[in-house]
NUFIDREN-335602 format. One line per field, with one value per residue (C-alpha): residue number from 1; residue in one letter; x, y, z. Coordinates in steps of 0.05 Angstrom, whole numbers, plus 32768, in hexadecimal, padded with zeros to 4 digits. Layout:
BEGIN
nr <- (NUM,...)
rest <- (A,...)
xx <- (X,...)
yy <- (Y,...)
zz <- (Z,...)
// end
This chain:
BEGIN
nr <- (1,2,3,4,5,6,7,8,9,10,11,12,13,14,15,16,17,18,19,20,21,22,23,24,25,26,27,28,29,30,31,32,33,34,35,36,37,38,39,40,41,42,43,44,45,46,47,48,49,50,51,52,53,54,55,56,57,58,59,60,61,62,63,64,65,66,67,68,69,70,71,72,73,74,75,76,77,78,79,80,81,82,83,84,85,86,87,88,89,90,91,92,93,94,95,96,97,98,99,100,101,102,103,104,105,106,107,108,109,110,111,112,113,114,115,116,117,118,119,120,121,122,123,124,125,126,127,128,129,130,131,132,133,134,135,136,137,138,139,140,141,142,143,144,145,146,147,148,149,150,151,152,153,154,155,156,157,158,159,160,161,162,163,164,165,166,167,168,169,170,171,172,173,174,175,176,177,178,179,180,181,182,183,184,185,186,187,188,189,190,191,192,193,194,195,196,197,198,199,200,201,202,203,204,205,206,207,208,209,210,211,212,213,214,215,216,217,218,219,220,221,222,223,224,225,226,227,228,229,230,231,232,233,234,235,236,237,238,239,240,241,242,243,244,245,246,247,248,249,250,251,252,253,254,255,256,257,258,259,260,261,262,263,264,265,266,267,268,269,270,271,272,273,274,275,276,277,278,279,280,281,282,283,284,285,286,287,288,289,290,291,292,293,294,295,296,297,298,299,300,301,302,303,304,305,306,307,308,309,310,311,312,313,314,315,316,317,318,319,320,321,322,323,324,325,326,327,328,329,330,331,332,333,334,335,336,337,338,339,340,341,342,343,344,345,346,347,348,349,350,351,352,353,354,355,356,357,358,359,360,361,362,363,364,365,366,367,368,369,370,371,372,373,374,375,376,377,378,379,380,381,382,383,384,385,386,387,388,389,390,391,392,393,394,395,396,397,398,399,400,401,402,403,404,405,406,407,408,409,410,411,412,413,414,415,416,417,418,419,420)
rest <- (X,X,X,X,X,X,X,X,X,X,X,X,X,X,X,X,X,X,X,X,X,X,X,X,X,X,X,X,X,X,X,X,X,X,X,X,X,X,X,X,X,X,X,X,X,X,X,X,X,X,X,X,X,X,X,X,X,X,X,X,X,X,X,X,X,X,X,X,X,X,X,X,X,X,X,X,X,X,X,X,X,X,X,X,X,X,X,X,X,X,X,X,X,X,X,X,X,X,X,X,X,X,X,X,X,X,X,X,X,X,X,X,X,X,X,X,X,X,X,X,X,X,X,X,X,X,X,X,X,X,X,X,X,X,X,X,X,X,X,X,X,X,X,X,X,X,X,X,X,X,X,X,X,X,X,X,X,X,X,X,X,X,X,X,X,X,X,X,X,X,X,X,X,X,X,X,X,X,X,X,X,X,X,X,X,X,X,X,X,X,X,X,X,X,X,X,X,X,X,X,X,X,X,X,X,X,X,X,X,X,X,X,X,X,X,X,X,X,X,X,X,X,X,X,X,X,X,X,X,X,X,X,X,X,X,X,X,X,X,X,X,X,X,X,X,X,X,X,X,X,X,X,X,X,X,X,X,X,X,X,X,X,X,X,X,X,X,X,X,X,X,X,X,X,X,X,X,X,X,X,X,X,X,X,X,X,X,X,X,X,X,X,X,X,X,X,X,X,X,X,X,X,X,X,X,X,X,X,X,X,X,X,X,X,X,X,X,X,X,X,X,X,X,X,X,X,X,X,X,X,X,X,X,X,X,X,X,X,X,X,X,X,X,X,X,X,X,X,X,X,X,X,X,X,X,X,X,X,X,X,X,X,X,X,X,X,X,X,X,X,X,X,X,X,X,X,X,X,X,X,X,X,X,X,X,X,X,X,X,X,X,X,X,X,X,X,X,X,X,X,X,X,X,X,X,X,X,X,X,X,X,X,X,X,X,X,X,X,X,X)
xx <- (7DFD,7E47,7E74,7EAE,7EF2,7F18,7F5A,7F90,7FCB,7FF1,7FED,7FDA,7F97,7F92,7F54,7F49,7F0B,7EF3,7EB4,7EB3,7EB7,7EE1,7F03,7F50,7F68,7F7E,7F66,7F1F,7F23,7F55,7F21,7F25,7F09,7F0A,7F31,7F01,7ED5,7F04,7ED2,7EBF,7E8E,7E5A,7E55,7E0F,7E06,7DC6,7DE8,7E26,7E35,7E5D,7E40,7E60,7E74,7EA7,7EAC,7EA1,7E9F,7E7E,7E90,7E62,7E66,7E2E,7E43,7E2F,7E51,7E96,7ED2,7F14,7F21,7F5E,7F5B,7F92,7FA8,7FE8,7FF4,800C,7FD1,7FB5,7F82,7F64,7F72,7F44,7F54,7F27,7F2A,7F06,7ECF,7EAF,7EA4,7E87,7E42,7E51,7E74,7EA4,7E92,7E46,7E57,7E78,7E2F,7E23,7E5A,7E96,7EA5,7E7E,7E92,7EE4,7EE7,7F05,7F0F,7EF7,7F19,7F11,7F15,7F4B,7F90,7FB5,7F9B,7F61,7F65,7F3B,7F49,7F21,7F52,7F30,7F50,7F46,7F3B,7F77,7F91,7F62,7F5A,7F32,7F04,7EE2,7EDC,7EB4,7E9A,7E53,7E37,7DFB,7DCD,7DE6,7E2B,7E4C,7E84,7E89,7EB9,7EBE,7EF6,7EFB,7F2E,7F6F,7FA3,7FEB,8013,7FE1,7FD6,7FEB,7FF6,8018,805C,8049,801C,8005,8028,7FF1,7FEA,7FB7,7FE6,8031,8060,809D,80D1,8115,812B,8171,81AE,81B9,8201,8209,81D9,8201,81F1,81D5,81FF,81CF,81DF,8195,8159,814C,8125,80EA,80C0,8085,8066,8015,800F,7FD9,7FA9,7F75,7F5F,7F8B,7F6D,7F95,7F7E,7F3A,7F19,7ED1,7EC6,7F12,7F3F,7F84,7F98,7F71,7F89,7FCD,7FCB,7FA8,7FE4,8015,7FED,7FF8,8041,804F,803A,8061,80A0,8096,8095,80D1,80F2,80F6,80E1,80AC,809A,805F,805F,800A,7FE2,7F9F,7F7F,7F97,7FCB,8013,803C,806E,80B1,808C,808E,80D7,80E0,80BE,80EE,8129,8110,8103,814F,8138,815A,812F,80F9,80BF,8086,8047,8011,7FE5,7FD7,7FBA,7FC0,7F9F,7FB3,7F9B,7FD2,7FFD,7FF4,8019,8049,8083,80BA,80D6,8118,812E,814A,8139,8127,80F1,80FE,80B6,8085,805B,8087,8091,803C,8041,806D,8048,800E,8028,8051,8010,7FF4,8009,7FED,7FAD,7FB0,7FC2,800F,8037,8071,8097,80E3,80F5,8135,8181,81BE,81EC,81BE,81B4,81FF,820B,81CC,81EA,8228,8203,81D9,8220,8212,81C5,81B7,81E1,81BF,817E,818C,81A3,815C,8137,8155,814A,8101,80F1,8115,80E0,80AA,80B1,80BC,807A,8054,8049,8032,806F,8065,8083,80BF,80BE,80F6,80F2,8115,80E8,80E9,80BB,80C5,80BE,8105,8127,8149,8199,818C,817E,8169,812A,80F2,80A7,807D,8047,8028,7FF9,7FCD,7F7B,7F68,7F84,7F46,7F80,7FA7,7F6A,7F48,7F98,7F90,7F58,7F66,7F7A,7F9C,7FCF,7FD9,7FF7,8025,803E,804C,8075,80A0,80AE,80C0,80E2,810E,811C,8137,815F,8172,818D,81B6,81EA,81DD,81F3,8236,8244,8241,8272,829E,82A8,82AC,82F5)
yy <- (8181,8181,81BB,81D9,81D3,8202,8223,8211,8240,81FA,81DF,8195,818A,8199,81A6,81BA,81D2,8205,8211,8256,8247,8274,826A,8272,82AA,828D,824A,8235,81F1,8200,8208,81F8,81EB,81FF,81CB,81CC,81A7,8165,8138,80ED,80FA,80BF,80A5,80B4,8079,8095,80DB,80BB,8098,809A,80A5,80BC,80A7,80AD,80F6,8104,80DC,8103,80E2,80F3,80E4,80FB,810E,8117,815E,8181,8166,817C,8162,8153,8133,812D,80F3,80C5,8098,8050,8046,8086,8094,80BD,80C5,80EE,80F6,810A,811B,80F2,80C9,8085,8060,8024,8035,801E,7FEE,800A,7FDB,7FF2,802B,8016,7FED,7FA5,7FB3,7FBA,7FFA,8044,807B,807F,8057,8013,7FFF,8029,8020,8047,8044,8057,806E,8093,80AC,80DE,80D8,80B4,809D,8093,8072,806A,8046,806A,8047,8081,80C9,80EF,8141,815A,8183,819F,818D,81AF,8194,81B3,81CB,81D0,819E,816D,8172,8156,8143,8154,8139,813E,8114,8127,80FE,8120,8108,80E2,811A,8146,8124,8147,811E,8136,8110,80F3,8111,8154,817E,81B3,81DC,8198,8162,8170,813E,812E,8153,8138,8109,811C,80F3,80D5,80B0,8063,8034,7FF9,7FB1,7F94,7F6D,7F63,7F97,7FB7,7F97,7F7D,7FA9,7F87,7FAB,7F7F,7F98,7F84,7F80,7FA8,7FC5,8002,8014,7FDA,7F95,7F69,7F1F,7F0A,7ECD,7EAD,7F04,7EF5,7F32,7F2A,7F7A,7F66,7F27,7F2D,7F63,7F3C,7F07,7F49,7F61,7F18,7F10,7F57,7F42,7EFE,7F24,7F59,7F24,7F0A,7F51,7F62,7FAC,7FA9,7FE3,7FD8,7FF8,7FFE,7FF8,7FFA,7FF5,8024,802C,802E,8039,8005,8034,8052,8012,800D,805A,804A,8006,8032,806C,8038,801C,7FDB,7F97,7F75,7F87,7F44,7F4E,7F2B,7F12,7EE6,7EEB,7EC4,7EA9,7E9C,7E57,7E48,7E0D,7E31,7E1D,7E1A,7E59,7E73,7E9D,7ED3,7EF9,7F2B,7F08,7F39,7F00,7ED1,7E86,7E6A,7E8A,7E8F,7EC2,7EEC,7EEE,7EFD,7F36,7F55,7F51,7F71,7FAE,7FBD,7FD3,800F,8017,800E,803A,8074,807A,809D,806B,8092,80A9,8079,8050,8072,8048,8067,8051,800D,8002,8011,7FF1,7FB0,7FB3,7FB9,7F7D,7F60,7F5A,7F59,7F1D,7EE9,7EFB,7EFC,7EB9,7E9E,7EB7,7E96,7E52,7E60,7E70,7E3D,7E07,7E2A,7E2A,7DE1,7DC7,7DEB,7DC4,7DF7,7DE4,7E07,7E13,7DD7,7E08,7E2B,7E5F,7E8F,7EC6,7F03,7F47,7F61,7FB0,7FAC,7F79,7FAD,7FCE,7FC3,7FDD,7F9D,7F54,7F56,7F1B,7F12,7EDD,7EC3,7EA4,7E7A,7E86,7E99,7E76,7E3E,7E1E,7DF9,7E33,7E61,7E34,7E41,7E8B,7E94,7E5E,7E7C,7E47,7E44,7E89,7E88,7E4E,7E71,7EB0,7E7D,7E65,7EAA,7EC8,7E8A,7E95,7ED4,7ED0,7E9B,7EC1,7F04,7EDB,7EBC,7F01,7F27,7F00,7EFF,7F4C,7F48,7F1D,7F48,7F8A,7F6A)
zz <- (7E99,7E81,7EA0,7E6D,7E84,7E9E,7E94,7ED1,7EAA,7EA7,7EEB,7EFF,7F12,7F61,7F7E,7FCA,7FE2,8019,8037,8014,7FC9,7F9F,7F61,7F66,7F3B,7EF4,7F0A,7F12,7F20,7F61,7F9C,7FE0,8027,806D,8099,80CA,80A3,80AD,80CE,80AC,8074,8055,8013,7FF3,7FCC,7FAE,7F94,7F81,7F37,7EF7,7EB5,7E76,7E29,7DED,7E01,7E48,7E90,7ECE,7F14,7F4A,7F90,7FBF,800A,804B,804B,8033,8037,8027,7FE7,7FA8,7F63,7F36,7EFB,7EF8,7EC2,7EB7,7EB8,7EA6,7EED,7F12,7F62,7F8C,7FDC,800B,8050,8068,804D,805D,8023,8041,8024,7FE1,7FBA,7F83,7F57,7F5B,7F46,7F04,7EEB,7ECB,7E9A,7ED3,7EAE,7EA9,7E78,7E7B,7EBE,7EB6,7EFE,7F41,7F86,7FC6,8013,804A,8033,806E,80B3,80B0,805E,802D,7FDB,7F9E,7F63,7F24,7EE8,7E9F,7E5D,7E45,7E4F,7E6B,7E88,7EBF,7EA0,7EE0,7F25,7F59,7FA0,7F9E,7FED,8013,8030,7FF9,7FEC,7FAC,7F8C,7F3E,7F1B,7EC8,7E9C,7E4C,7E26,7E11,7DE0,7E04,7DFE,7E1C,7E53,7E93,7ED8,7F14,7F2A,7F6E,7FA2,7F94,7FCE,7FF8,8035,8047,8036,8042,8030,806B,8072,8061,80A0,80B8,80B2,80E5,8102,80D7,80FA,8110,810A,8148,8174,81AE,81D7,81C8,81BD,8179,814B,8119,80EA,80DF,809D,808D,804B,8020,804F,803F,7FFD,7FE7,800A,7FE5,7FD9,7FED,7FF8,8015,8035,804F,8041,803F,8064,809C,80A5,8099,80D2,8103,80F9,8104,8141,815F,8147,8164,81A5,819E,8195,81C1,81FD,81E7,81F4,81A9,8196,815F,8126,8103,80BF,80C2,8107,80E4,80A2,8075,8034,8045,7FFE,7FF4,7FFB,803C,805D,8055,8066,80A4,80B4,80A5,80D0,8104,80FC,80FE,80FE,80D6,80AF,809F,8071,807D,8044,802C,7FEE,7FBA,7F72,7F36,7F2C,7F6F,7F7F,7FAF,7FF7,8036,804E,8023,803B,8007,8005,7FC6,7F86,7F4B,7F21,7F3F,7F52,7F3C,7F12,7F4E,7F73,7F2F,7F39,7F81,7F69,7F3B,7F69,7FA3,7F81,7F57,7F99,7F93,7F4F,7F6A,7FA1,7F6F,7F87,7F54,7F3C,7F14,7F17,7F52,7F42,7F44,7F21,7F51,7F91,7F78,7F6C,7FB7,7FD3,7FAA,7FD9,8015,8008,8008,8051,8061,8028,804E,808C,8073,804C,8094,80B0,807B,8091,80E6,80C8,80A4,80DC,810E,80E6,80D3,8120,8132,80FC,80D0,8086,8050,8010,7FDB,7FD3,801A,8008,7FCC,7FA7,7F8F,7F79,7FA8,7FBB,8005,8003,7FE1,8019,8022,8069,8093,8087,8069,8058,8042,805B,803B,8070,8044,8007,8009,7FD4,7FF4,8019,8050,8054,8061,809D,80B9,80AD,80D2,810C,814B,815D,8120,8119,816A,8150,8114,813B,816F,8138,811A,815F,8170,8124,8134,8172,815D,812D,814E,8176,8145,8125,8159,8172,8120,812A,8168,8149,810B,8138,815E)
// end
């Protein structure tokens, strides 16, 4: 049975839900829940489904019991993002959910799984512009989510900019200013942010049940410990699987006043020629057409995971991130060379073209030397048998410890020098 929509008097739609149900005043869609009732809930594959047509689409996602809940839209593309806290999805395939077809009702493509400690996401992609028409978590011994999407006209379409802001979900408060970090001339220990790509709701590439999140932070689990040895602090930018947002990682380098900042993937591509490991600094215009792929790959993460894009991007802050890079590019271009030097004495297969310019988001920062490594490609049968070789992955970590210690030190008396 279809439920009517509901008047929100103009807000976005934001939906939290209590163990008590009562309608907000002005707003029945607004509900919410006790916080107590936190715990890790289950899919019910068996309750759960999508069905709908031209006119309607009704998501429905059986539980194990309430959970505090959210649903909202954002656009480009036009989709839905539900978060949960918390719910294990591992029951059920997304695509099962969607039928034969790949598709059900307005639902194009369905994600879900981990995004941030103790929370959980559902992203679904809409044929078009779509409202919320009602949305209720239903209780009792079998709790469920109802969820109903009628099709709306563009310029009727209402999203939220960003995150929806609650008492259940604050967003961090502004970080204080602190005193100009200076460069490091080796009076501290060296600072590296080692940044696993993907990870959560977002596994990136996959290959023969291989998933690139987990594997890429295995390698930065083992690099982590390589450089910690060698007296190098280490920041990781994820610790487990879950979604980091691009600019987050670089909030949390930046935060973490780090030295250098070295992204990890493994990615693959459709052509499936690329082999061997690449090493990737920022060039706003790609240097092959397989690094403008690798690009538009890795920034539509975020997409995916239902990250709001919008309104990022400041003329004046570009203008003086360009003169800082005045500084950091020629030391990161000197890193690429120490790293790919290391990485060839310890035998390690490099791509045809080993160093490449990209446009990737997490090289953005004008903070500190930053570079991505894609430590080889999954559909790459060679380059996968590395990946998952013990063996190779303890060289590889060697040769990047051995780069970047290198590295800091002609860094680092550069620094003193330029200080007299």
């Amino acid at each position: 049975m279809r439920r009517s929509a509901q008047p929100c008097h103009g807000r976005l739609a934001l939906f939290w839900v209590m163990a008590l149900w009562a309608f907000l005043a002005g707003c029945g869609l607004a509900q919410a829940q006790d916080s107590r009732l936190s715990a890790l809930a289950q899919l019910d594959p068996a309750r759960s489904g999508i069905t709908g047509d031209a006119t309607q689409t009704d998501l429905r996602l059986g539980l194990s019991q309430p959970v505090a809940w959210r649903a909202f839209l954002l656009d480009n593309p036009p989709r839905l993002v539900v978060d949960f806290r918390e719910v294990d999805f591992s029951a059920q395939d997304p695509a099962v959910m969607l039928g034969k077809g790949g598709k059900s009702g307005a639902v194009q493509v369905l994600r879900w799984g981990p995004f941030r400690p103790g929370w959980s996401r559902l992203v679904a992609e809409l044929s078009g512009p779509m409202k919320i028409a009602a949305a209720q978590l239903r209780t009792g011994e079998a709790p469920e989510l109802d969820i109903s999407l009628t099709p709306v006209s563009k310029d009727k379409f209402e999203t939220t900019q960003g995150d929806p802001n609650s008492a259940l979900w604050d967003l961090p408060q502004p970080a204080p200013v602190p005193a100009p970090i200076l460069r490091q001339d080796g009076s501290r220990p060296l600072r590296v942010v080692l940044d696993p790509g993907h990870g959560g709701i977002d596994p990136g590439a996959e290959a023969e049940g291989t998933s690139e999140a987990v594997l890429v932070l295995t390698f930065a689990r083992e690099l982590k410990e390589a450089l910690t040895r060698a007296g190098i602090d280490v920041v990781m930018t994820r610790n487990e699987n879950v979604f980091v947002p691009l600019e987050t990682r670089l909030t949390i380098a930046r935060k973490s006043e780090a030295d250098l900042f070295i992204s990890l993937h493994a990615d693959a591509l459709a052509s499936g020629k690329a082999t061997g490991t690449a090493i990737y600094m920022l060039d706003e215009k790609a240097t092959d057409d397989a690094s403008q792929k690798l690009a538009e790959r890795h920034d539509r993460a975020d997409i995916l995971a239902g990250v709001d894009l919008d309104g990022h991007g400041d003329d004046v802050a570009r203008v003086l991130m360009d003169l800082a890079r005045t500084e950091t590019r020629p030391r990161t271009v000197r890193f690429t060379q120490v790293l790919v030097g290391a990485l060839k004495s310890a035998g390690v297969t490099l791509y045809k073209h080993p160093v490449q310019g990209a446009d990737f988001s997490v090289l953005k920062s004008a903070d500190f030397p930053s570079v991505l490594i894609e430590l080889g490609f999954l559909d790459s049968e060679r380059d996968r048998k590395h990946l998952l070789d013990d063996s190779w992955r303890k060289t590889a970590a060697a040769a990047i410890t051995q780069a970047v210690q290198s590295w800091a030190q002609s860094d680092a008396a550069e620094a003193r020098l330029l200080r007299q």
